[in-house]
Backbone bond lengths (Angstrom), bond angles and torsions (degrees), N, CA, C in turn:
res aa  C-N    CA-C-N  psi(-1)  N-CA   C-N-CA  omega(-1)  CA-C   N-CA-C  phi
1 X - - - 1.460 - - 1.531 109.38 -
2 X 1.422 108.45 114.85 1.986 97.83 169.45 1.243 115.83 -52.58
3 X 1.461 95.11 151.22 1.522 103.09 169.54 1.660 155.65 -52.61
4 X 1.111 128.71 108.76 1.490 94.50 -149.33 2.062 123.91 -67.50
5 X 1.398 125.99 173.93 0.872 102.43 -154.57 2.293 112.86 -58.03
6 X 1.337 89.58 -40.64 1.315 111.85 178.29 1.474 114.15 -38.22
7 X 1.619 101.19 -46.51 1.485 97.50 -178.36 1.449 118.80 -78.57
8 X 1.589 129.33 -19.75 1.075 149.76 175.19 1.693 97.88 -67.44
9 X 1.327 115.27 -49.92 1.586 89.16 171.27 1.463 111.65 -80.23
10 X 1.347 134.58 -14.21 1.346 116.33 -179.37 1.813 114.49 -65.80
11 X 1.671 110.79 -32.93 1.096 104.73 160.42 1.386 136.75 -58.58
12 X 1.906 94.57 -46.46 1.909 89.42 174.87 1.469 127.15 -36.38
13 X 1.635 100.75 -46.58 1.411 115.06 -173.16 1.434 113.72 -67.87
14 X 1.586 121.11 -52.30 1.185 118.93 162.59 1.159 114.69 -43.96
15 X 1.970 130.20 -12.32 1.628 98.31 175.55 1.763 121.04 -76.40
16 X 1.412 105.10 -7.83 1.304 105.46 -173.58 1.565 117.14 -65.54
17 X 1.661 108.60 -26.68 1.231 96.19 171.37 1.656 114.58 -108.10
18 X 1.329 125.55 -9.90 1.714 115.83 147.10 1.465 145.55 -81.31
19 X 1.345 79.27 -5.55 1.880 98.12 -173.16 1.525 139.49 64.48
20 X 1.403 88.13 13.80 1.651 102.98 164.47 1.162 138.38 -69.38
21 X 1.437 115.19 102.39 1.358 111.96 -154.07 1.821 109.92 -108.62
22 X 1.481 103.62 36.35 1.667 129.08 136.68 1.340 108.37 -24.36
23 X 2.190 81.36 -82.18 1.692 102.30 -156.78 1.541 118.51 -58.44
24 X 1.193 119.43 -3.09 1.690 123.47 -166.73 1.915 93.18 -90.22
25 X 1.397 114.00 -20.26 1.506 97.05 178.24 1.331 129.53 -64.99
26 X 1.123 95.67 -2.48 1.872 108.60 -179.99 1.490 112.00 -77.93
27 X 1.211 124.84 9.33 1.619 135.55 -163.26 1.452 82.21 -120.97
28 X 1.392 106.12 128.72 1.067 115.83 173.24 1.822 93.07 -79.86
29 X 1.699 111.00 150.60 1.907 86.16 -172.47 1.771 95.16 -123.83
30 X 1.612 108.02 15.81 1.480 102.86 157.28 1.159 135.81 -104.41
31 X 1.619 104.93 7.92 1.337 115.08 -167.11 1.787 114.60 -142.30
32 X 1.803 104.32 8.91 1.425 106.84 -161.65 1.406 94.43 -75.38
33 X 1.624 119.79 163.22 1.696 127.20 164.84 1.061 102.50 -142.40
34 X 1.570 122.18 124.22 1.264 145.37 -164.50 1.702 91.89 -100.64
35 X 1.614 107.83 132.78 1.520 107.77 -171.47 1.800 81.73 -131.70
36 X 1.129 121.99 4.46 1.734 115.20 151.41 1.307 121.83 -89.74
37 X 2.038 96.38 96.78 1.125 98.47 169.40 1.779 143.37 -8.55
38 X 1.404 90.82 -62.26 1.775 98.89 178.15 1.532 122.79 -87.46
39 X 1.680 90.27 38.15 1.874 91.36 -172.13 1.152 88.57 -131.86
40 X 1.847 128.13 140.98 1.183 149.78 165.86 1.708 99.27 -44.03
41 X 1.547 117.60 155.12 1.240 122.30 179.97 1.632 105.75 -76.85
42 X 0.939 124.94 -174.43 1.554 130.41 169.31 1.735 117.83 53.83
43 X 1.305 122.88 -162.60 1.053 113.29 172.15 1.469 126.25 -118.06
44 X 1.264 110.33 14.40 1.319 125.15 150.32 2.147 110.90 -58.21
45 X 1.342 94.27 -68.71 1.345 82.66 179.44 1.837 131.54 -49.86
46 X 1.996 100.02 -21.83 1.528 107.49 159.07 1.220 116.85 -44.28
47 X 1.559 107.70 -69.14 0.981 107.29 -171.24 1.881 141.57 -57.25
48 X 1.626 95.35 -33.70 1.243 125.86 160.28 1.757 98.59 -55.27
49 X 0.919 147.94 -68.08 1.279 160.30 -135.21 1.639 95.79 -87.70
50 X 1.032 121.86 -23.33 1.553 116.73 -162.00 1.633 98.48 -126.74
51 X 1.695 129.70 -7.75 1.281 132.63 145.33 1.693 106.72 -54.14
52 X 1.128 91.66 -81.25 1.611 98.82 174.13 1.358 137.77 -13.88
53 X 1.787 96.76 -43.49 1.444 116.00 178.00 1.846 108.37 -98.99
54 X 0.727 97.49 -22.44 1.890 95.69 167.51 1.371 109.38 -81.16
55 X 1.347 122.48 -30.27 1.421 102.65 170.39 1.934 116.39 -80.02
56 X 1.287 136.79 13.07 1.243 141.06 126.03 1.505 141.29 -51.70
57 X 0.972 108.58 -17.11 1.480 120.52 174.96 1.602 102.18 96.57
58 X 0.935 145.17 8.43 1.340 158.11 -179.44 1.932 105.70 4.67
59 X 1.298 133.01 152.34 1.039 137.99 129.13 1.692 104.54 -112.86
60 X 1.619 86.63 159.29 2.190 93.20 176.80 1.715 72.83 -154.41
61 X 1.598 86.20 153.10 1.453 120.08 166.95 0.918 101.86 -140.26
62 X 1.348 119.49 140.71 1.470 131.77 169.72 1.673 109.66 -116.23
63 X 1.408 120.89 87.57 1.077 131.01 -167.78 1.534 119.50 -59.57
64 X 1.546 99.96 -56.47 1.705 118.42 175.43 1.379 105.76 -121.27
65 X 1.226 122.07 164.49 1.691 137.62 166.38 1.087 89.27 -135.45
66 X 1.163 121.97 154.88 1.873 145.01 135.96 1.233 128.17 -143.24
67 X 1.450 133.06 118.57 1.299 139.30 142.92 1.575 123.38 -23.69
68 X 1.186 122.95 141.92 1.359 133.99 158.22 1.409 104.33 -154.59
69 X 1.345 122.73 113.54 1.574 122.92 157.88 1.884 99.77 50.25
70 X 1.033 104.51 -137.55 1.538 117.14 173.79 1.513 105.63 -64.90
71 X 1.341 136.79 -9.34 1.503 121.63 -175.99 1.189 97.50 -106.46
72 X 2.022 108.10 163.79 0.997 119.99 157.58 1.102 108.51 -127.36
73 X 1.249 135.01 132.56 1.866 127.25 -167.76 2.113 98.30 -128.50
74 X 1.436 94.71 133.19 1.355 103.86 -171.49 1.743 111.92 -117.22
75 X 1.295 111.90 161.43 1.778 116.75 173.97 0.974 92.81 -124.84
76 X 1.435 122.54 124.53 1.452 124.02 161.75 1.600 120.88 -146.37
77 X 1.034 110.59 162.32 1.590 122.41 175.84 1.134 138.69 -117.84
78 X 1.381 131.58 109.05 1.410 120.92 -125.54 2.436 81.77 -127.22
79 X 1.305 83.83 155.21 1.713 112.53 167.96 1.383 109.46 -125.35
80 X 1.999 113.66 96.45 1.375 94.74 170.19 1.105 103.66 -122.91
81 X 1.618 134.69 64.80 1.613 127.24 -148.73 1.329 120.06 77.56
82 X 1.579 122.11 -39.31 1.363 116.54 157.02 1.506 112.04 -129.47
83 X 1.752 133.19 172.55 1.266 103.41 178.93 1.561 116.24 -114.71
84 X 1.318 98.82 151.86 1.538 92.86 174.46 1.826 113.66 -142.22
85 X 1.455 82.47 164.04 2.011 88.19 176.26 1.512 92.39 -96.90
86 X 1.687 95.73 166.01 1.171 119.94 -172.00 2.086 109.34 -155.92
87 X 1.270 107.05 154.35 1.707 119.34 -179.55 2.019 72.13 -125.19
88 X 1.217 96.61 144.71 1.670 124.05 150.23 1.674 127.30 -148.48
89 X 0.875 106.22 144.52 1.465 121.34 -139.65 1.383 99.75 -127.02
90 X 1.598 143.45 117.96 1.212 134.45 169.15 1.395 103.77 -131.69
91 X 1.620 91.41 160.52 1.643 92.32 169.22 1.624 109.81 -127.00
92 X 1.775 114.74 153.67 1.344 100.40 164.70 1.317 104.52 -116.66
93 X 1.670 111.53 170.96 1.070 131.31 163.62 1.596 103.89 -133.44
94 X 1.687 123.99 123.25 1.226 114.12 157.35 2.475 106.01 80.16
95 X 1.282 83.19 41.73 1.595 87.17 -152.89 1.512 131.24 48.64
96 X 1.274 122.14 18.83 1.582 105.30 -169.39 1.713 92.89 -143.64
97 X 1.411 95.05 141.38 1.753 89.37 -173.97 1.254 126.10 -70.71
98 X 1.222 137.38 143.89 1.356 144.91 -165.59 1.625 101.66 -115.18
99 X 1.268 145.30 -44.76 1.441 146.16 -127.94 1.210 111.29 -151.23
100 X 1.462 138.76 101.12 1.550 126.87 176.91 1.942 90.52 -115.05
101 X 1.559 84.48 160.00 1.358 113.09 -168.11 1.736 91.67 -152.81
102 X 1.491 117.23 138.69 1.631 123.46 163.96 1.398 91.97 -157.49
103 X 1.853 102.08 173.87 1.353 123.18 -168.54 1.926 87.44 -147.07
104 X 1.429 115.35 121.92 1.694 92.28 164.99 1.755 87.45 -155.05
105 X 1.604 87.10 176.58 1.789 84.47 -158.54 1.622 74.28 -175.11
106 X 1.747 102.62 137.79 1.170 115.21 -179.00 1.657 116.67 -65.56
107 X 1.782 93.07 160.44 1.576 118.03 -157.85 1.944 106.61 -60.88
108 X 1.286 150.30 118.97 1.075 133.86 -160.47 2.167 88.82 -139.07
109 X 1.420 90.78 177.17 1.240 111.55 177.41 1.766 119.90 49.64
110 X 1.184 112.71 -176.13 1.502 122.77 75.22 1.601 104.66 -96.69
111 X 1.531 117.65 -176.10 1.529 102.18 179.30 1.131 92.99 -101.68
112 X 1.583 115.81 -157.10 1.563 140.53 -177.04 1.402 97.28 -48.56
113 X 1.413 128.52 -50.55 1.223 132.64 -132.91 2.080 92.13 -91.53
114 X 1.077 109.42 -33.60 1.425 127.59 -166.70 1.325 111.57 91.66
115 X 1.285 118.77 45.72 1.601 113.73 171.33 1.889 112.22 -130.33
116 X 1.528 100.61 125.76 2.013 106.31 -174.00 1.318 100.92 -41.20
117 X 1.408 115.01 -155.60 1.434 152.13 -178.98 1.678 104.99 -69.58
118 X 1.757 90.27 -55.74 1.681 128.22 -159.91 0.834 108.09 -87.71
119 X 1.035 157.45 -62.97 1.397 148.02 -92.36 1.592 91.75 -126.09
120 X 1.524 111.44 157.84 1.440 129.21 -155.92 1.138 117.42 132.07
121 X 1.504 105.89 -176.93 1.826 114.78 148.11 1.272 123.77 -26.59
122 X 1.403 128.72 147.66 1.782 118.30 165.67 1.824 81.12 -134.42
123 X 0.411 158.82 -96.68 1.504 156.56 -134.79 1.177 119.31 -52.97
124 X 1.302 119.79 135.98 1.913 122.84 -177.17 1.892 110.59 -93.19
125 X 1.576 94.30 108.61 1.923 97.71 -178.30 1.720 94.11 -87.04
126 X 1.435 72.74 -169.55 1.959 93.08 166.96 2.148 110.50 31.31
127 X 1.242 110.84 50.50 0.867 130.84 171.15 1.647 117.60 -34.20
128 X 1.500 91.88 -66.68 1.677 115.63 171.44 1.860 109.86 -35.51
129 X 1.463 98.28 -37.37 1.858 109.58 178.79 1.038 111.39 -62.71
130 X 1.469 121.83 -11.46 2.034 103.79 -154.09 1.332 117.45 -63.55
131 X 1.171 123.84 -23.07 1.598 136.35 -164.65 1.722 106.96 -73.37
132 X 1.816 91.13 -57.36 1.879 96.10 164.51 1.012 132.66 -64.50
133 X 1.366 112.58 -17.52 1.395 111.07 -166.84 1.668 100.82 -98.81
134 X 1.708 117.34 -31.03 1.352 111.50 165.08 1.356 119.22 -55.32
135 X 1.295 119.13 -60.54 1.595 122.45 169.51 1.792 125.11 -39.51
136 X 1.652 101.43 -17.69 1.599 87.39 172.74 1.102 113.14 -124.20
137 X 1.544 112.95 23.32 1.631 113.07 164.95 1.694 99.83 -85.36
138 X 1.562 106.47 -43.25 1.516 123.09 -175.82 1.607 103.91 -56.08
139 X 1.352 120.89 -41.52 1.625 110.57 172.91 1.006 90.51 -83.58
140 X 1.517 173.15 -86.38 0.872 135.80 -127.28 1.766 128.12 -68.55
141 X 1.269 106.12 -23.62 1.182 109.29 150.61 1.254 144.59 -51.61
142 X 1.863 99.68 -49.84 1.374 99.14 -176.00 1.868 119.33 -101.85
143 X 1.332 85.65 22.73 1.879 86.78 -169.18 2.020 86.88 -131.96
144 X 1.678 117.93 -43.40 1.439 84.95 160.67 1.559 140.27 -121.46
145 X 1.435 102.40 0.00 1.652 98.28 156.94 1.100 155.78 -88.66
146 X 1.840 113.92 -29.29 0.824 122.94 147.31 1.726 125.61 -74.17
147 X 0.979 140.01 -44.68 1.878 113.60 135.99 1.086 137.18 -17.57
148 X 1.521 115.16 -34.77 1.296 122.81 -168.45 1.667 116.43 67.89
149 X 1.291 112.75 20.60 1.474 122.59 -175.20 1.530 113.71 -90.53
150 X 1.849 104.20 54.58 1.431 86.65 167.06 1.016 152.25 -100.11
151 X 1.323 108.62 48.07 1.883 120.47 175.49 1.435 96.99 -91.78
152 X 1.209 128.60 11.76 1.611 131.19 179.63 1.185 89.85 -112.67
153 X 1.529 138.91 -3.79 1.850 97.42 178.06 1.025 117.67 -110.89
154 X 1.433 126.88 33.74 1.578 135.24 159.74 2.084 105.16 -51.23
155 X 1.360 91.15 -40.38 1.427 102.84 -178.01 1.697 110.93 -65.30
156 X 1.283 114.08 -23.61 1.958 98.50 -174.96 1.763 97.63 -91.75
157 X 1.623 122.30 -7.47 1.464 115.10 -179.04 1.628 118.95 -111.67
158 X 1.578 113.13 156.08 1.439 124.74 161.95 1.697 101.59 -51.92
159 X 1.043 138.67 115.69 1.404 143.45 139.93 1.509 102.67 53.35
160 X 1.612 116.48 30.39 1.623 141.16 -176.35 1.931 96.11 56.01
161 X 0.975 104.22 45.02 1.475 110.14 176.14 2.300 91.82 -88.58
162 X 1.309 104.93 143.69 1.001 110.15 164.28 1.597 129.57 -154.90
163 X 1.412 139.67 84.59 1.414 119.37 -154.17 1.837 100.96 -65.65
164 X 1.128 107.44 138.64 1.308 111.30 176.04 1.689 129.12 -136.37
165 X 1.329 108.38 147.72 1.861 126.19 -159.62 1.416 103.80 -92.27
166 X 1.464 126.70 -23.97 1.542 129.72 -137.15 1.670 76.83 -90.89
167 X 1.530 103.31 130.76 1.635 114.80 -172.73 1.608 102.02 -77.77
168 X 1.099 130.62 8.29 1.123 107.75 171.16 1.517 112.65 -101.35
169 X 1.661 115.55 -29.20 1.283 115.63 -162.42 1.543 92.39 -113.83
170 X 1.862 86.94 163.96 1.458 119.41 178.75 1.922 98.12 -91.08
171 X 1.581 92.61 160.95 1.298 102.24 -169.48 1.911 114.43 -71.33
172 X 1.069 109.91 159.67 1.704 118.59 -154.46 1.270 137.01 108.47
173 X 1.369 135.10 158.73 1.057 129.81 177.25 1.427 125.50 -89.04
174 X 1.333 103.04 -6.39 1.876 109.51 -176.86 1.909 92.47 -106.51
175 X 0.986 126.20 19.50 1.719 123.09 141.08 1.583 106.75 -114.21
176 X 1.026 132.62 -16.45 1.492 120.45 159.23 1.202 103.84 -45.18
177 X 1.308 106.84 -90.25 1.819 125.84 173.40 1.070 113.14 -5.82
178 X 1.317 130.00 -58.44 1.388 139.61 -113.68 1.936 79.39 -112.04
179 X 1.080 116.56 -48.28 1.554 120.67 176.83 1.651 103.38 -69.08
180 X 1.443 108.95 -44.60 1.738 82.23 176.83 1.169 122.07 -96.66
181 X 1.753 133.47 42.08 0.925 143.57 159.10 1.892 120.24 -118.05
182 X 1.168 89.28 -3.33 1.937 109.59 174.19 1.595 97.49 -58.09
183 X 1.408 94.13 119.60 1.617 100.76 173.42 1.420 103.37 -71.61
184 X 1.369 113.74 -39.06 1.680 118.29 -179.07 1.336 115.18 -36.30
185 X 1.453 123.77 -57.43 1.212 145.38 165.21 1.479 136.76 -108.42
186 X 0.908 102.69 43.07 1.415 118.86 -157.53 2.046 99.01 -54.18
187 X 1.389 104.15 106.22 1.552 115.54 159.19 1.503 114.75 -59.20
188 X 1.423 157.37 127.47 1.029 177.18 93.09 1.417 119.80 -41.10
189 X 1.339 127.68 119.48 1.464 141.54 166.70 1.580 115.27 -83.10
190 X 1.298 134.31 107.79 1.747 100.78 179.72 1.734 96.29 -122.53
191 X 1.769 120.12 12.80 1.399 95.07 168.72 2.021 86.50 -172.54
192 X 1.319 102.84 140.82 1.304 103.78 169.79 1.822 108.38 -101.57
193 X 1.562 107.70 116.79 1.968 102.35 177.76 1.532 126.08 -74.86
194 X 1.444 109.62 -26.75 1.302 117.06 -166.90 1.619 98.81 -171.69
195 X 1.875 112.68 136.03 1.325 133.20 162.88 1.466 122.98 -81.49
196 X 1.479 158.20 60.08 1.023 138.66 -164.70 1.482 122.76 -71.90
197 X 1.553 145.42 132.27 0.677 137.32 142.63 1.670 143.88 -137.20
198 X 1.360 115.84 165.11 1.791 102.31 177.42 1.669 91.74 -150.28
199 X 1.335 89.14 118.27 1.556 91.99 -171.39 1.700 140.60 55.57
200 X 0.944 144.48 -155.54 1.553 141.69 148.78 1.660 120.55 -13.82
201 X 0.924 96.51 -29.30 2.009 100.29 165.18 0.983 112.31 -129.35
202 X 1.677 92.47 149.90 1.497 120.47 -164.13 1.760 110.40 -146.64
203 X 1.139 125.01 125.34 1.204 151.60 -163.18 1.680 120.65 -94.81
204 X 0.991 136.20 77.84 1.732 126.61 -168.33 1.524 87.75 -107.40
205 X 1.583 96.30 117.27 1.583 120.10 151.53 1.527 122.07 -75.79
206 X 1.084 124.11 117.85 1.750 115.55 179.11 1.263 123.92 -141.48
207 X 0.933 139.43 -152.70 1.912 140.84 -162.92 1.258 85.89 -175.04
208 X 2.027 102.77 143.10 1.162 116.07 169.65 1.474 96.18 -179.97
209 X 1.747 108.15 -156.41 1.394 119.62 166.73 1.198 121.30 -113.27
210 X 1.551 135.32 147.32 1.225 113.85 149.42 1.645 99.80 -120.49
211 X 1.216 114.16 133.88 1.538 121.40 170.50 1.769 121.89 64.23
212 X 1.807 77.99 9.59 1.679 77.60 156.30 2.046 85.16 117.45
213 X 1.085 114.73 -38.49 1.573 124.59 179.80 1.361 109.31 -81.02
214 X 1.749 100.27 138.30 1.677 105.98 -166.09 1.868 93.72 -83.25
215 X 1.316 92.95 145.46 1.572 97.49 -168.58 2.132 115.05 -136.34
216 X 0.450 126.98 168.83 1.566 134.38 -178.96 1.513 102.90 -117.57
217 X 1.770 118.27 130.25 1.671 106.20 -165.89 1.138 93.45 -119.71
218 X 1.429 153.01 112.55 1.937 143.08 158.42 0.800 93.15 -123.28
219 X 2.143 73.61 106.95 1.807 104.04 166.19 1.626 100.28 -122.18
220 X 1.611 80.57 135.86 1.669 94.44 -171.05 1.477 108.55 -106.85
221 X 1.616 100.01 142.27 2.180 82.81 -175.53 1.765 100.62 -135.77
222 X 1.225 109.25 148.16 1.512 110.87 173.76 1.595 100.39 -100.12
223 X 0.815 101.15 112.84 1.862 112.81 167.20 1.246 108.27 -66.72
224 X 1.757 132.97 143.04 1.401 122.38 158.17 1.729 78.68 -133.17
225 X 1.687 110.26 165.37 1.267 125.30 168.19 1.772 97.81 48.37
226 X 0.959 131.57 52.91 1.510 109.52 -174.39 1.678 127.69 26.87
227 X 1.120 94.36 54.49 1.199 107.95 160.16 1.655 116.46 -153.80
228 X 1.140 123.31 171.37 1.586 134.41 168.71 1.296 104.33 -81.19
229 X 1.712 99.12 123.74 1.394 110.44 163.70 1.716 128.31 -124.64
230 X 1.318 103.18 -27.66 1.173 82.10 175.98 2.317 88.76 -149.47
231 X 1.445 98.39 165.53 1.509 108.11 -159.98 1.588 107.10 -143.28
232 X 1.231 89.51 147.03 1.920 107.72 -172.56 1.332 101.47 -133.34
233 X 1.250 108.98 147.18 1.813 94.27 176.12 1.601 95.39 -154.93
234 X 1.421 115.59 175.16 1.667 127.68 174.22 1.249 106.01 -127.13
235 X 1.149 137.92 151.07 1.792 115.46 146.76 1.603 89.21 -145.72
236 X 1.482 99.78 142.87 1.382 137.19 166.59 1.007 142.75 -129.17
237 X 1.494 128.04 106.09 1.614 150.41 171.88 1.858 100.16 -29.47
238 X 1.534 114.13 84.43 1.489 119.45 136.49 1.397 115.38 -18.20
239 X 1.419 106.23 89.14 2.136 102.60 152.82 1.056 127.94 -31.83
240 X 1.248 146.49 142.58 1.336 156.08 153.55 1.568 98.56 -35.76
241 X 1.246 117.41 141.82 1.677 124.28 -175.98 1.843 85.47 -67.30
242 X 0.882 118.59 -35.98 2.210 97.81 -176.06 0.902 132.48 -97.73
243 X 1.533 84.01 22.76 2.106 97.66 167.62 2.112 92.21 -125.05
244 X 1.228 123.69 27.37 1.346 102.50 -177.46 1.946 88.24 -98.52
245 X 1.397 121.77 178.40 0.530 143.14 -131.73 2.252 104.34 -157.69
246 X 0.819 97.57 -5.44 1.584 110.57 174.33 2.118 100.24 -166.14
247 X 1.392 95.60 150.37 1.863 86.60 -179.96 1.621 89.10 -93.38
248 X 1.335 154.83 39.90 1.467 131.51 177.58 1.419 118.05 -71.61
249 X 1.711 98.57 -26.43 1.608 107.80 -165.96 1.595 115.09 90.72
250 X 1.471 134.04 154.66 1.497 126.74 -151.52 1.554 88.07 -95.24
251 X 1.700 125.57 -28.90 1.487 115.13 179.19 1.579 118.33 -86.41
């Protein structure tokens, strides 16, 4: 039986730390576009990029996979000398990937609450949901964060119950808040690019600020009952356009 697409990227990624350079045939290599800034265009620079990193001793985890249509969007946790989490994002065309997109930002906490980056659910239920449950991560985005209208999001939670990943905060919705209303650091939304989902999780890619620095936000949410319950997120400091390394742009 071929592989499915999900598992085909769990291998790609696993080649960085075995060095099997099998799994890289799944890139289409006339048509790939690298949207990580600090990665050579094409798939030469993959490949270059993931030599490099096997000669470190690499660990990769591939925590979650999910399907969507042509995407496959991943959680993972990477050892390259230091550790960090990561969202990766592919696209196909024609079975073979054409388009990578990631967000990763070093390994921190546990938080207040005592829960990693990772750790949770891995499996996508309630399949039949994906459509609703994409549509109310997407309003909740675009009606209360980027507005900044949050006296409306009593409505996306259980009784503002929220289990939460983000290493700084404890679980709930009045320490969400409470961080994206910190003048100190003030988090800012100013555009959501893409919703991913397959079932019970759901993925919002976005652009904004935090603390004044242009940043990349993937926040991932497991819906139960139609509502948000529990959340993972990355955020990463956008390079200066004359330190990128391909012109695609990070979205």
């Amino acid at each position: 039986m071929p592989q499915s697409r999900p598992d085909q990227i769990r291998a790609l990624l696993k080649s960085i730390e075995t060095g099997d350079p099998a799994a890289i045939s799944v890139v289409n290599q006339a048509k790939y576009i690298q949207h990580n800034p600090q990665t050579q265009e094409g798939s030469e620079g993959l490949e270059a990029l993931f030599k490099r990193l096997s000669l470190t001793n690499p660990m990769v985890n591939i925590v979650r996979a999910f399907e969507d249509g042509d995407y496959v969007f991943g959680h993972t946790e990477y050892d390259f000398s230091s550790r960090r989490i990561g969202f990766e994002v592919f696209r196909y065309e024609d079975d073979r990937v054409v388009e990578h997109w990631d967000n990763i930002q070093p390994r921190q906490g546990p938080n207040p609450s005592g829960r990693t980056m990772v750790d949770g659910p891995t499996e996508a239920t309630d399949l039949a949901a994906t459509e609703a449950n994409r549509a109310l991560v997407q309003r909740f985005i675009e009606t209360v964060l980027i507005p900044r209208q949050f006296q409306d999001a009593d409505a996306y939670f259980d009784d503002r119950k929220l289990v939460q990943h983000d290493s700084n905060l404890e679980d709930g919705l009045d320490a969400l808040l409470a961080s994206l209303g910190n003048e100190d650091a003030a988090k800012t939304y100013s555009r959501c690019h893409r919703v991913l989902a397959q079932g019970n999780f759901v993925l919002a890619v976005c652009e904004g600020y935090q603390a004044n620095q242009h940043c990349a936000f993937y926040e991932m949410f497991r819906v139960h009952n139609g509502l948000l319950a529990e959340h993972w997120n990355t955020v990463e400091k956008v390079a200066p356009r004359d330190q990128w390394k391909n012109t695609n742009g990070k979205f």
